[in-house]
N, C-alpha and C positions, 0 to 999 in steps of 0.2 A: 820230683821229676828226676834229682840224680840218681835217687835208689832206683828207681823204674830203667832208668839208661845202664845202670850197672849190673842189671838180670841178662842181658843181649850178651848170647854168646854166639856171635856170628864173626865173618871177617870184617876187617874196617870199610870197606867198601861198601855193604850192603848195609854197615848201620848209619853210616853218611846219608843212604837213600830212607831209610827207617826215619831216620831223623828228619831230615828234608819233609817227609809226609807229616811228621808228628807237628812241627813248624809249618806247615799248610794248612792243617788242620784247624790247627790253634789262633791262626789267622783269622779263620772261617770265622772262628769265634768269637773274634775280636771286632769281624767287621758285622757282625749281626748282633753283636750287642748281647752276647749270653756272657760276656767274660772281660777286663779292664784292661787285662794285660795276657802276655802273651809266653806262659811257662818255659819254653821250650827254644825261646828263642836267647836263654842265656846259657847253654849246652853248647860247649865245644864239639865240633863234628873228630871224629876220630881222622887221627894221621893213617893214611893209605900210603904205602910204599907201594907201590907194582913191583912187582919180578921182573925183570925181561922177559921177553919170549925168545928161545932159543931156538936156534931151526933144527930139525930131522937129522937125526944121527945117521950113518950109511944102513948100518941094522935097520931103523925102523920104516929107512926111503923104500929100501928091499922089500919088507912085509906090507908095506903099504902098494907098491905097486904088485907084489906077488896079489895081493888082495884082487887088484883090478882083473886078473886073470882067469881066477874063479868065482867071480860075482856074476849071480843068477840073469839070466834075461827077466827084470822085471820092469814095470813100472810101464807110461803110455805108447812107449814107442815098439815094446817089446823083444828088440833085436841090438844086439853089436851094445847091451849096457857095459861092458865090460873095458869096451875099445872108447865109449863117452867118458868112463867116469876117466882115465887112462888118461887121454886128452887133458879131461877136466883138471887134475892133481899137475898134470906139466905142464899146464897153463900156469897154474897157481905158483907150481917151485920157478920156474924160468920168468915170469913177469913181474911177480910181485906184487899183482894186482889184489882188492877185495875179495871176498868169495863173490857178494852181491855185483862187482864189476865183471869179473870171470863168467858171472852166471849168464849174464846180458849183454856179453862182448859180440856185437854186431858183425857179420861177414865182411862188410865195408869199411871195416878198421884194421885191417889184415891187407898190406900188400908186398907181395914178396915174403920177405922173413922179419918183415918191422910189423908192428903196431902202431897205428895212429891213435896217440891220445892225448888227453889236454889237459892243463894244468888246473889247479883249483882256485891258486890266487890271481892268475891273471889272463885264464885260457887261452894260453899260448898252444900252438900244438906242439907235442912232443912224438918223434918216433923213437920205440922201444925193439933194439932189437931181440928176435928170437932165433934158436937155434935151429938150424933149418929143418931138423927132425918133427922140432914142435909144430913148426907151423903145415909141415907135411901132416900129421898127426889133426891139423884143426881142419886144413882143406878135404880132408879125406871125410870128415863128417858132414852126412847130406841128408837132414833132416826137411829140408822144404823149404827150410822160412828164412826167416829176416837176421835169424841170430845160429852161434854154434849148438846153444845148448838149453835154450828157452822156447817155449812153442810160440811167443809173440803175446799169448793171453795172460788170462789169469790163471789160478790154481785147476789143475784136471779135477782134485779130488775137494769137493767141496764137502763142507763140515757140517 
């Protein structure tokens, strides 16, 4: 089982998850009775250091919002993609929010220049302010529904 873990030439992160599966597996095994013991569960998982994540240097904030400028009218709404995804990315730099929170940020979470949002461990509310640009920039999107940048459903393009 060592020599087998010592072929994996991946980052330590994904061989933690390799492993994990390989230790499921071998479980499987152990609880159906094809196997005594369980190979894989004497495998140290590898040490994962993370990196930081570093934020956006002025260079690539420029090319990234240059991007916004020339990005095609695509997708279901068809108009002004340019001025959503625009929003979208100064939601993201000025709140600090998820992408999946940003995505599904509610028009009734917006008043004024704050955000209403709430905590995880004890959902308190918190308001978050924004810069009054940004929140010009989210009020000015008028898609119909319930959210800035979600249609409410599910997926337009089904698989």
């Amino acid at each position: 089982m060592r020599a087998y873990r010592e072929t994996w030439a991946m980052a330590p992160a994904s061989a933690r998850k390799k492993l994990e599966r390989l230790r499921t597996f071998f479980r499987f095994c152990v609880d159906s009775g094809w196997t005594w013991e369980n190979p894989a569960k004497l495998i140290k998982p590898p040490l994962a250091r993370p990196t930081p994540t570093l934020p956006f240097t002025d260079p690539e904030m420029e090319k990234i919002l240059w991007a916004t400028e020339v990005y095609p009218n695509k997708g279901i709404y068809g108009v002004d993609t340019g001025r959503r995804i625009r929003a979208f990315v100064d939601l993201l730099r000025y709140s600090g929010l998820r992408i999946r929170d940003a995505a599904t940020l509610s028009r009734d979470k917006l008043h004024e220049n704050k955000l209403l949002l709430y905590t995880q461990k004890t959902g308190q509310p918190v308001w978050l302010p924004l810069p009054k640009k940004i929140a010009e920039e989210l009020e000015a999107l008028n898609l119909g529904g319930k959210y800035f940048f979600w249609s409410g459903t599910e997926s337009q393009n089904p698989r």
